[in-house]
Every structure is written in C-alpha cells, then in structure tokens.
Rosetta silent file (secondary structure, phi, psi, omega in degrees, C-alpha in Angstrom):
SEQUENCE: XXXXXXXXXXXXXXXXXXXXXXXXXXXXXXXXXXXXXXXXXXXXXXXXXXXXXXXXXXXXXXXXXXXXXXXXXXXXXXXXXXXXXXXXXXXXXXXXXXXXXXXXXXXXXXXXXXXXXXXXXXXXXXXXXXXXXXXXXXXXXXXXXXXXXXXXXXXXXXXXXXXXXXXXXXXXXXXXXXXXXXXXXXXXXXXXXXXXXXXXXXXXXXXXXXXXXXXXXXXXXXXXXXXXXXXXXXXXXXXXXXXXXXXXX
SCORE:     score description
SCORE:     0.000 S_00000001
   1 L     0.000  119.257 -176.267  -31.712  101.825 -141.318 S_00000001
   2 L   -76.819  140.284  175.842  -34.104   99.093 -140.200 S_00000001
   3 L   -71.797  150.994  178.932  -33.024   95.497 -140.420 S_00000001
   4 H   -61.408  -33.010 -179.175  -35.028   93.208 -142.657 S_00000001
   5 H   -73.003  -13.173 -179.178  -35.862   90.971 -139.742 S_00000001
   6 H   -95.782   -9.891 -176.045  -37.432   93.920 -137.943 S_00000001
   7 L   -76.510  138.755  179.369  -39.805   94.940 -140.721 S_00000001
   8 L   -71.701  143.446  177.359  -43.483   94.110 -140.240 S_00000001
   9 L   -87.724   79.304 -174.255  -45.038   91.682 -142.698 S_00000001
  10 L   -62.934  -27.766 -171.046  -47.849   94.028 -143.717 S_00000001
  11 L   -92.464  -11.976 -163.507  -48.938   91.804 -146.591 S_00000001
  12 L   -78.745  -20.220 -176.028  -48.986   88.366 -144.952 S_00000001
  13 L  -151.996  161.932 -178.501  -52.359   88.396 -143.285 S_00000001
  14 H   -70.260  -12.995 -178.348  -55.678   90.196 -143.140 S_00000001
  15 H   -62.370  -25.466  178.314  -54.876   91.378 -139.627 S_00000001
  16 H   -92.936  -10.642 -177.571  -52.934   94.333 -141.025 S_00000001
  17 L   -74.834  -41.065 -179.902  -55.526   95.196 -143.632 S_00000001
  18 L  -129.624  146.575 -167.730  -58.153   96.399 -141.200 S_00000001
  19 L   -60.275  -32.848 -172.667  -57.575   97.659 -137.739 S_00000001
  20 L  -115.751    9.948  178.433  -59.701   95.143 -135.879 S_00000001
  21 L   -97.326  117.738 -177.249  -59.558   92.092 -138.106 S_00000001
  22 L  -124.044  125.708  178.362  -57.114   89.544 -136.739 S_00000001
  23 L   -83.058   82.992 -179.774  -56.441   86.184 -138.366 S_00000001
  24 L  -121.870  166.280  179.194  -56.192   84.171 -135.211 S_00000001
  25 H   -54.619  -26.426 -178.822  -57.552   80.737 -134.242 S_00000001
  26 H   -68.038  -24.464 -177.843  -60.460   82.521 -132.606 S_00000001
  27 H   -99.475   -6.563  179.441  -61.644   83.804 -135.992 S_00000001
  28 L   -62.236  136.316  175.955  -61.081   80.580 -137.947 S_00000001
  29 L    86.224  -11.374  177.977  -64.318   79.198 -139.337 S_00000001
  30 L   -83.878  145.862  175.207  -66.243   82.431 -138.810 S_00000001
  31 L   -64.319  132.564 -176.515  -67.888   84.118 -141.742 S_00000001
  32 H   -63.023  -21.029  178.756  -65.767   87.099 -142.752 S_00000001
  33 H   -76.263  -12.929  179.298  -68.921   89.215 -142.858 S_00000001
  34 H   -89.959   -7.414 -176.241  -69.366   88.654 -139.119 S_00000001
  35 L   -84.752  129.768  179.469  -65.983   90.147 -138.244 S_00000001
  36 L   -70.748  120.831 -177.767  -66.060   93.712 -136.973 S_00000001
  37 L  -110.666    9.552  177.289  -63.898   95.793 -139.309 S_00000001
  38 L   -78.688  159.208 -172.200  -64.445   99.212 -137.789 S_00000001
  39 L   -73.958  139.712  162.276  -61.521  100.997 -136.215 S_00000001
  40 L  -120.468  143.136  178.440  -60.342  100.675 -132.668 S_00000001
  41 L    54.557   44.819 -176.388  -57.462  102.887 -131.509 S_00000001
  42 H   -61.990  -45.213 -178.950  -57.523  104.756 -134.841 S_00000001
  43 H   -62.181  -43.845 -179.609  -55.460  107.703 -133.593 S_00000001
  44 H   -64.131  -39.391  179.748  -52.822  105.445 -132.073 S_00000001
  45 H   -64.570  -47.427 -179.731  -52.564  103.392 -135.260 S_00000001
  46 H   -65.001  -37.409  177.690  -52.118  106.411 -137.510 S_00000001
  47 H   -62.094  -45.613  179.760  -49.586  107.924 -135.120 S_00000001
  48 H   -64.574  -45.158 -177.060  -47.553  104.722 -135.106 S_00000001
  49 H   -66.529  -44.081  179.113  -47.744  104.229 -138.872 S_00000001
  50 H   -66.449  -36.847  176.855  -46.822  107.815 -139.754 S_00000001
  51 H   -65.051  -45.340  178.642  -43.954  107.738 -137.252 S_00000001
  52 H   -61.959  -43.303  179.074  -42.711  104.446 -138.663 S_00000001
  53 H   -61.005  -45.827 -179.314  -43.021  105.755 -142.220 S_00000001
  54 H   -63.396  -43.132 -179.707  -41.082  108.931 -141.400 S_00000001
  55 H   -64.329  -43.060 -179.469  -38.305  107.032 -139.616 S_00000001
  56 H   -64.416  -48.995 -175.946  -37.915  104.514 -142.450 S_00000001
  57 H   -68.195  -48.845 -178.063  -37.899  107.105 -145.238 S_00000001
  58 H   -67.303  -43.430 -178.441  -35.733  109.710 -143.509 S_00000001
  59 H   -63.223  -49.252 -177.789  -33.315  107.189 -142.009 S_00000001
  60 H   -74.058  -30.677  174.427  -32.685  105.206 -145.166 S_00000001
  61 H   -64.905  -39.037  177.583  -32.605  108.327 -147.350 S_00000001
  62 H   -64.759  -40.325  178.120  -29.898  109.716 -145.065 S_00000001
  63 H   -62.709  -46.292 -179.856  -27.929  106.470 -145.362 S_00000001
  64 H   -63.177  -42.037  179.146  -28.164  106.529 -149.161 S_00000001
  65 H   -63.599  -41.439  179.395  -27.147  110.198 -149.317 S_00000001
  66 H   -65.117  -41.098  179.989  -24.163  109.566 -147.045 S_00000001
  67 H   -67.103  -41.897  179.097  -23.038  106.572 -149.101 S_00000001
  68 H   -65.174  -35.189 -179.285  -23.359  108.451 -152.384 S_00000001
  69 H   -73.615  -42.555 -176.418  -21.400  111.383 -150.959 S_00000001
  70 H   -80.998  -17.746 -176.666  -18.597  109.317 -149.402 S_00000001
  71 L   -89.676    5.781 -179.666  -18.314  106.894 -152.330 S_00000001
  72 L   -63.360  121.178  176.863  -17.238  109.538 -154.842 S_00000001
  73 L    84.943   -7.471  178.200  -14.157  108.263 -156.645 S_00000001
  74 L  -148.513  156.286 -179.111  -13.971  104.950 -154.783 S_00000001
  75 L  -124.824  147.232  178.855  -16.029  101.821 -154.335 S_00000001
  76 L  -136.240  132.995  178.977  -16.474   99.538 -151.369 S_00000001
  77 H   -63.085  -41.139  179.678  -18.143   96.133 -151.308 S_00000001
  78 H   -61.908  -44.505  177.874  -19.451   96.762 -147.802 S_00000001
  79 H   -63.514  -33.388  177.189  -20.947  100.099 -148.861 S_00000001
  80 H   -61.718  -46.612  179.557  -22.495   98.360 -151.865 S_00000001
  81 H   -67.003  -40.896  178.827  -24.327   95.888 -149.618 S_00000001
  82 H   -63.177  -38.568  178.057  -25.365   98.607 -147.176 S_00000001
  83 H   -64.444  -42.053  177.995  -26.743  100.649 -150.073 S_00000001
  84 H   -63.649  -39.447  178.652  -28.746   97.664 -151.321 S_00000001
  85 H   -66.411  -40.663  178.036  -30.092   97.068 -147.822 S_00000001
  86 H   -64.861  -39.159  177.180  -31.059  100.737 -147.471 S_00000001
  87 H   -63.664  -42.345  178.902  -32.850  100.629 -150.832 S_00000001
  88 H   -64.228  -44.342  179.977  -34.773   97.518 -149.790 S_00000001
  89 H   -67.088  -37.480  176.888  -35.749   99.042 -146.441 S_00000001
  90 H   -63.194  -37.768  177.612  -36.740  102.317 -148.105 S_00000001
  91 H   -64.283  -34.889  176.462  -38.979  100.330 -150.463 S_00000001
  92 H   -60.504  -43.954  179.373  -40.674   98.757 -147.445 S_00000001
  93 H   -65.421  -45.544 -175.249  -41.582  102.215 -146.189 S_00000001
  94 H   -74.656  -33.371 -175.463  -42.767  103.564 -149.542 S_00000001
  95 H   -98.262  -46.898 -175.674  -44.629  100.456 -150.709 S_00000001
  96 H   -82.471  -56.542 -174.212  -45.733   98.574 -147.601 S_00000001
  97 H   -69.342  -44.264 -177.144  -46.222  101.180 -144.887 S_00000001
  98 H   -64.270  -43.703  178.319  -47.504  103.996 -147.116 S_00000001
  99 H   -65.518  -32.796  176.746  -50.082  101.820 -148.878 S_00000001
 100 H   -66.655  -38.432  176.835  -51.234  100.528 -145.502 S_00000001
 101 H   -63.673  -46.133 -179.813  -51.739  104.127 -144.336 S_00000001
 102 H   -61.160  -41.128 -179.632  -53.718  104.988 -147.479 S_00000001
 103 H   -64.311  -38.651  178.367  -55.861  101.896 -147.047 S_00000001
 104 H   -68.534  -26.369  176.830  -56.663  102.830 -143.462 S_00000001
 105 H   -73.934  -45.242 -177.732  -57.737  106.269 -144.662 S_00000001
 106 H   -81.920  -21.920 -176.798  -60.056  104.938 -147.383 S_00000001
 107 L    67.574  -57.641  178.320  -61.082  101.831 -145.355 S_00000001
 108 L   -84.359  157.573  175.329  -62.385  100.153 -148.535 S_00000001
 109 L   -88.441  116.318 -174.444  -60.135   98.872 -151.334 S_00000001
 110 L  -111.944    7.807 -172.371  -60.753  101.149 -154.325 S_00000001
 111 L   -96.314   -6.736  179.458  -57.904  100.149 -156.649 S_00000001
 112 L    94.540  167.130 -174.714  -59.420   97.060 -158.295 S_00000001
 113 H   -69.725  -40.490 -179.594  -58.552   93.370 -158.325 S_00000001
 114 H   -63.067  -43.366  178.092  -55.429   93.648 -160.501 S_00000001
 115 H   -66.657  -33.453  176.411  -53.955   96.318 -158.233 S_00000001
 116 H   -57.017  -50.604 -179.147  -54.867   94.197 -155.222 S_00000001
 117 H   -67.305  -43.006 -175.088  -52.712   91.342 -156.475 S_00000001
 118 H   -68.944  -45.386 -178.469  -49.906   93.565 -157.777 S_00000001
 119 H   -66.890  -41.474  177.600  -49.563   95.786 -154.702 S_00000001
 120 H   -63.511  -37.375  176.899  -49.691   92.836 -152.330 S_00000001
 121 H   -63.543  -45.624  178.512  -47.044   91.117 -154.455 S_00000001
 122 H   -61.982  -40.561  178.106  -44.793   94.202 -154.312 S_00000001
 123 H   -60.031  -41.568  179.120  -45.260   94.424 -150.551 S_00000001
 124 H   -67.082  -42.432 -177.956  -44.138   90.829 -150.196 S_00000001
 125 H   -61.257  -48.574 -176.458  -41.145   91.284 -152.524 S_00000001
 126 H   -69.005  -31.904  177.692  -39.734   94.328 -150.717 S_00000001
 127 H   -68.174  -45.552  176.397  -40.263   92.718 -147.310 S_00000001
 128 H   -63.239  -42.242 -176.873  -38.434   89.556 -148.364 S_00000001
 129 H   -62.587  -37.811  178.903  -35.698   91.568 -150.088 S_00000001
 130 H   -59.708  -34.538  178.776  -35.002   93.559 -146.933 S_00000001
 131 H   -79.800  -45.827 -172.214  -34.301   90.283 -145.157 S_00000001
 132 H   -77.681  -22.926  170.419  -32.447   88.413 -147.890 S_00000001
 133 H   -66.125  -36.836  175.441  -30.093   91.280 -148.767 S_00000001
 134 H   -64.607  -37.433  175.178  -29.024   91.099 -145.124 S_00000001
 135 H   -63.741  -43.485  178.740  -28.484   87.355 -145.599 S_00000001
 136 H   -60.588  -41.703  176.894  -26.367   88.070 -148.700 S_00000001
 137 H   -61.544  -41.379  179.988  -24.247   90.525 -146.705 S_00000001
 138 H   -64.156  -42.371  178.579  -23.722   87.905 -143.986 S_00000001
 139 H   -64.384  -40.942  178.779  -22.611   85.287 -146.515 S_00000001
 140 H   -62.374  -44.548  178.528  -20.207   87.761 -148.108 S_00000001
 141 H   -66.418  -37.943  177.162  -18.634   88.623 -144.725 S_00000001
 142 H   -59.604  -46.678 -178.981  -18.437   84.927 -143.824 S_00000001
 143 H   -65.960  -38.293 -178.503  -16.540   84.169 -147.021 S_00000001
 144 H   -68.062  -36.029 -176.222  -14.207   87.155 -146.566 S_00000001
 145 H   -84.734  -42.296 -173.339  -13.266   86.249 -142.971 S_00000001
 146 H   -84.750  -24.635 -179.831  -13.113   82.461 -143.105 S_00000001
 147 L  -132.828   62.080 -174.546  -11.477   82.091 -146.539 S_00000001
 148 L   -64.760  -32.309 -178.075   -9.442   85.267 -147.083 S_00000001
 149 L   -73.522  -28.314 -179.881   -6.906   83.628 -149.409 S_00000001
 150 L  -101.191   -2.178 -179.196   -9.631   82.287 -151.699 S_00000001
 151 L   -80.998  113.735 -174.852  -11.931   85.283 -151.378 S_00000001
 152 L   -74.273  -29.938 -177.906  -11.713   87.107 -154.669 S_00000001
 153 L    68.315   18.129 -176.491  -13.495   90.226 -153.461 S_00000001
 154 L   -75.582  153.102  176.840  -14.818   90.703 -156.981 S_00000001
 155 H   -70.160  -26.088  178.748  -17.818   92.870 -157.703 S_00000001
 156 H   -60.322  -43.817 -179.866  -19.280   90.027 -159.750 S_00000001
 157 H   -64.235  -42.041  179.624  -19.717   87.910 -156.625 S_00000001
 158 H   -62.531  -43.001  179.833  -21.352   90.780 -154.738 S_00000001
 159 H   -66.963  -36.019  177.787  -23.793   91.414 -157.564 S_00000001
 160 H   -64.079  -43.706  179.424  -24.615   87.708 -157.796 S_00000001
 161 H   -61.871  -43.214  179.123  -25.420   87.555 -154.072 S_00000001
 162 H   -67.493  -40.304  178.145  -27.704   90.598 -154.306 S_00000001
 163 H   -62.520  -39.851  177.153  -29.355   89.231 -157.459 S_00000001
 164 H   -65.102  -37.291  177.829  -30.014   85.934 -155.672 S_00000001
 165 H   -60.525  -44.863  178.845  -31.525   87.837 -152.749 S_00000001
 166 H   -71.392  -33.717  178.254  -33.997   89.547 -155.071 S_00000001
 167 H   -61.670  -48.916  179.567  -34.629   86.308 -156.982 S_00000001
 168 H   -67.341  -31.198  176.724  -35.683   84.444 -153.841 S_00000001
 169 H   -62.921  -44.299  177.857  -37.718   87.462 -152.750 S_00000001
 170 H   -67.640  -42.701 -177.976  -39.711   87.330 -155.983 S_00000001
 171 H   -60.272  -48.616 -178.125  -39.961   83.526 -155.869 S_00000001
 172 H   -70.971  -15.771 -178.627  -41.356   83.398 -152.328 S_00000001
 173 H   -92.835  -13.189 -176.218  -43.787   86.223 -153.150 S_00000001
 174 H   -57.753  -39.244  178.765  -45.387   84.620 -156.211 S_00000001
 175 H   -58.056  -24.030 -179.894  -48.110   82.761 -154.239 S_00000001
 176 H   -59.113  -36.319 -178.660  -49.431   86.160 -153.129 S_00000001
 177 H   -61.347  -36.197 -179.290  -50.665   86.809 -156.677 S_00000001
 178 H   -82.495  -31.321 -171.996  -52.881   83.728 -156.494 S_00000001
 179 H   -82.306  -40.211 -175.925  -54.029   84.091 -152.888 S_00000001
 180 E   -85.382  142.257  176.253  -55.126   87.730 -152.709 S_00000001
 181 E  -157.787  161.632  179.046  -58.225   88.984 -154.481 S_00000001
 182 E   -80.614  128.668 -177.826  -60.826   91.710 -154.227 S_00000001
 183 E  -147.643  146.832  178.843  -63.872   90.618 -152.251 S_00000001
 184 E   -75.550  133.478  176.892  -66.804   92.366 -150.503 S_00000001
 185 E  -133.770  115.988 -178.625  -66.616   92.491 -146.699 S_00000001
 186 L    51.494   43.371  176.381  -69.466   94.139 -144.774 S_00000001
 187 L    81.011    2.108  178.457  -70.533   96.046 -147.863 S_00000001
 188 E  -123.206  142.265  176.008  -67.023   97.286 -148.686 S_00000001
 189 E   -75.629  136.281  178.314  -64.537   95.876 -151.172 S_00000001
 190 E  -134.080  155.608  173.397  -61.320   94.635 -149.574 S_00000001
 191 E   -91.193  110.025 -160.386  -58.081   93.046 -150.791 S_00000001
 192 E  -134.812  158.671  167.204  -58.391   89.751 -148.984 S_00000001
 193 E  -112.018  133.255  177.035  -57.220   86.166 -148.549 S_00000001
 194 L  -114.182  109.578  170.845  -59.908   83.516 -148.145 S_00000001
 195 L  -118.241  112.095 -175.562  -58.901   80.295 -146.404 S_00000001
 196 L   -71.610  -24.420 -175.504  -61.997   78.367 -145.325 S_00000001
 197 L  -111.021  148.566 -179.420  -60.147   75.957 -143.029 S_00000001
 198 H   -63.774  -38.373 -176.901  -58.010   76.672 -139.974 S_00000001
 199 H   -65.644  -28.081  178.268  -55.226   74.323 -141.086 S_00000001
 200 H   -68.649  -41.428  174.830  -54.829   76.303 -144.320 S_00000001
 201 H   -62.919  -42.753 -178.396  -54.195   79.496 -142.355 S_00000001
 202 H   -64.114  -41.512  178.232  -51.792   77.662 -140.072 S_00000001
 203 H   -64.621  -44.585 -179.382  -49.867   76.212 -143.031 S_00000001
 204 H   -60.857  -49.350 -178.473  -49.705   79.592 -144.765 S_00000001
 205 H   -67.252  -32.662  176.785  -48.474   81.457 -141.696 S_00000001
 206 H   -65.664  -44.119  179.096  -45.951   78.690 -140.928 S_00000001
 207 H   -64.326  -41.290  177.280  -44.478   78.914 -144.432 S_00000001
 208 H   -62.031  -44.549 -178.932  -44.280   82.716 -144.200 S_00000001
 209 H   -61.968  -41.841 -178.237  -42.593   82.488 -140.795 S_00000001
 210 H   -70.091  -45.364 -176.440  -40.010   79.987 -142.027 S_00000001
 211 H   -74.461  -28.945 -175.371  -39.139   81.747 -145.290 S_00000001
 212 H   -96.628  -29.820 -174.459  -39.152   85.270 -143.852 S_00000001
 213 H  -120.218  -56.405 -169.172  -37.796   84.792 -140.321 S_00000001
 214 H   -66.138  -55.231 -177.363  -36.564   81.320 -139.358 S_00000001
 215 H   -61.755  -50.167  176.675  -34.409   80.386 -142.364 S_00000001
 216 H   -59.069  -39.980 -179.553  -32.754   83.839 -142.715 S_00000001
 217 H   -64.047  -39.337  178.592  -32.161   84.021 -138.957 S_00000001
 218 H   -65.506  -43.350 -179.882  -30.494   80.595 -138.951 S_00000001
 219 H   -64.187  -47.042 -179.405  -28.244   81.504 -141.900 S_00000001
 220 H   -63.121  -43.958  179.230  -27.232   84.860 -140.392 S_00000001
 221 H   -62.232  -43.745  179.653  -26.620   83.320 -136.968 S_00000001
 222 H   -62.958  -44.120 -178.874  -24.519   80.516 -138.452 S_00000001
 223 H   -60.961  -49.336 -175.460  -22.434   82.940 -140.543 S_00000001
 224 H   -76.804  -24.051  172.794  -21.611   85.303 -137.696 S_00000001
 225 H   -65.657  -45.706  177.783  -21.023   82.483 -135.224 S_00000001
 226 H   -65.141  -38.728  178.300  -18.362   81.047 -137.532 S_00000001
 227 H   -60.645  -46.722 -179.833  -16.943   84.554 -138.095 S_00000001
 228 H   -63.036  -43.510  179.505  -16.571   85.163 -134.345 S_00000001
 229 H   -63.330  -42.452 -179.972  -14.969   81.749 -133.796 S_00000001
 230 H   -63.028  -46.055  179.233  -12.561   82.309 -136.708 S_00000001
 231 H   -63.388  -40.359  179.666  -11.503   85.754 -135.450 S_00000001
 232 H   -63.707  -43.374  179.307  -11.047   84.409 -131.912 S_00000001
 233 H   -66.413  -42.054  179.332   -8.859   81.523 -133.117 S_00000001
 234 H   -64.811  -35.809  176.262   -6.771   83.789 -135.334 S_00000001
 235 H   -64.106  -39.772  177.906   -6.287   86.145 -132.408 S_00000001
 236 H   -64.687  -40.185 -179.553   -5.044   83.277 -130.250 S_00000001
 237 H   -67.909  -36.289 -179.732   -2.602   82.196 -132.970 S_00000001
 238 H   -69.218  -27.297  178.445   -1.238   85.731 -133.402 S_00000001
 239 H   -68.814  -31.321  178.838   -0.468   85.959 -129.705 S_00000001
 240 L    73.493  176.999  179.758    1.839   82.966 -129.983 S_00000001
 241 L   -70.342  152.493  178.317    3.121   80.822 -127.109 S_00000001
 242 L   -64.453  146.361 -179.804    3.927   82.540 -123.798 S_00000001
 243 L   -62.231  152.220 -178.634    7.610   83.557 -123.392 S_00000001
 244 L   -61.638  138.932  178.311    9.936   81.152 -121.589 S_00000001
 245 L    83.772   -0.021 -178.999    9.992   81.569 -117.827 S_00000001
 246 L   -83.123  -16.321 -179.886    6.668   83.378 -117.764 S_00000001
 247 L   -82.089  149.569  179.999    4.863   80.426 -116.229 S_00000001
 248 L   -76.653  144.178  177.010    4.750   80.057 -112.510 S_00000001
 249 L   -75.547    0.000    0.000    6.781   77.300 -110.872 S_00000001
C-alpha cells in the first residue's frame, strides 16, 4: 500500500500531461505552441506507468481483501484507518495513473472541457486524500498514546478525522476546476493550465508543495516524534529506580 506522500502529483502541472512538456523556469514565457510535445522514451514511460498501476491496484486490493476477511465479526480502529488509506491509494491508481496512461495513448485530449475540469479535480482530490488520511491516522495514534485516559476510542472520532481528511482534500482541489481548461496545443486539444507569468507558476507550485507535502509531513513528524518521546518516558518510569546496592561504590 503506497503512502500518500509517495504518490505522484499527476494533476499539478503540465509536465505529466505530455511526455516532453516540463513546466520549469526554462519554459516560462515561451509560447506553449513552441514546446515540443512529441514523445521521448515512450516505451520506458509506458512500462513505468503500467508497472506502477499494477502495483497500486493489486497491492491495495490485497490489503482491502485481507482487512475485509480478518474483520469479520470484529472491528478495529486501526484497521478502519488502514482501509481508508488503501481506498484512497487505490483511487490514485484508478483515477490518476490510469487516466494518465489513456492520455498518453491518445496524445490529444478527446473528452471535452467539462471532463477536463472534472477529471483533473478528481485526480487532485484522491491525491490529497491519500496524504490527509495518513495525517488523520497519525493524529489518532498521537491522541491514543499521549492521552490514553482521555482517549475515548469512539468510532465517531475516527469517522470525523477521516471526514475532515476528505473535506480538506476537496477544499484544496477546488482551484483545479478554475485553472484547467481545454486548449489547442500544436494542433491538438489538451487539458492545460495557462499561466503567462513565471511568478504565477512559482506561486502555484509552492502552494501545491506546501498543502500536499510540507504541511502533512510536519504534522506527521510532530505526531510520531511526540509518540516516541512519550513511549520512551513511560518505559523509563516503568523500570523504576535501580535496586539498593546496585550502584558502584
């Protein structure tokens, strides 16, 4: 099961839309019709994408099947979060990776402007959800370890955390609907973002990096750092003071 932080952001930039189009400072200010959009390393790209798709779908399907089989007659909060994470990661494979493969086969965007906005929005939502469900799991474990006496362990809290993860995923993905549109590029229709200025690209990519990587990574790191410190301190307390006479004279 792939972690949300490891999933590629297929939707965030035009660099993943076409094999040789890269939104880098070198391409800022250039007319999009001047950018070479023909394939380089086509075989390698398809091999990587199909391998990634197979691993995501088979791996997460196996996790879901195992959880459904082992959860018969009993429920576990941890299994609930793992199942939600597997569903989010599976959605990344089916929505993000698969549509990217289809697009590379057709080269041109043939689904229309409405589908351009909707599919790109879905790609963003599932990518964010894969990350933020992992954040929700970290917060739940933090609360369980650091405040065990006040931790209710209720299913309501778990569902609220997962619902918040999906809420923020949808919220952070809404700008995609406005930014992406169908536009002709070298005689072919593409689902594209047009930012005429370099600073607009830099701002966009910075916001994506912070909401998708930096903020979740900081929250997860903080949660598990406190968890490790708490477990270490509790272990020291359980050991108690050394027995009398055990110290060297």
């Amino acid at each position: 099961m792939a972690s949300g932080l490891e999933n590629n952001t297929w939707w965030c930039c035009n660099g993943t839309d076409l094999a040789t189009t890269v939104d880098s400072p070198a391409t800022f200010g250039r007319d999009k019709h001047e950018i070479n959009t023909f394939y380089f390393y086509e075989t390698e790209q398809f091999t990587l994408l199909w391998t990634l798709f197979a691993l995501i779908v088979l791996g997460n399907s196996a996790v879901l099947a195992a959880l459904l089989y082992t959860n018969k007659g009993r429920k576990s909060r941890m299994n609930f979060f793992i199942m939600q994470l597997a569903l989010a990661d599976l959605s990344v494979g089916l929505i993000s990776v698969l549509t990217d493969i289809i697009w590379r086969i057709t080269v041109a965007w043939n689904a229309g402007n409405a589908a351009c906005k909707f599919i790109r929005f879905l790609q963003a939502v599932v990518t964010y959800s894969s990350t933020y469900v992992l954040v929700a799991l970290s917060i739940d474990r933090y609360d369980a370890i650091t405040r065990p006496m006040r931790f209710s362990g209720s299913w309501h809290r778990a569902r609220v955390l997962v619902a918040l993860a999906w809420f923020f995923s949808v919220l952070f993905s809404l700008p995609i609907v406005l930014l992406y549109h169908e536009t002709p590029v070298q005689g072919r229709l593409q689902c594209w973002i047009d930012f005429p200025e370099a600073w607009q690209w830099q701002l966009y990519m910075t916001l994506v990096a912070f909401t998708l990587f930096v903020i979740p990574a900081l929250i997860i790191t903080a949660c598990y750092t406190v968890i490790v410190i708490t477990i270490w301190r509790q272990g020291r307390q359980m050991q108690g003071p050394p027995p009398a006479g055990s110290t060297k004279n």
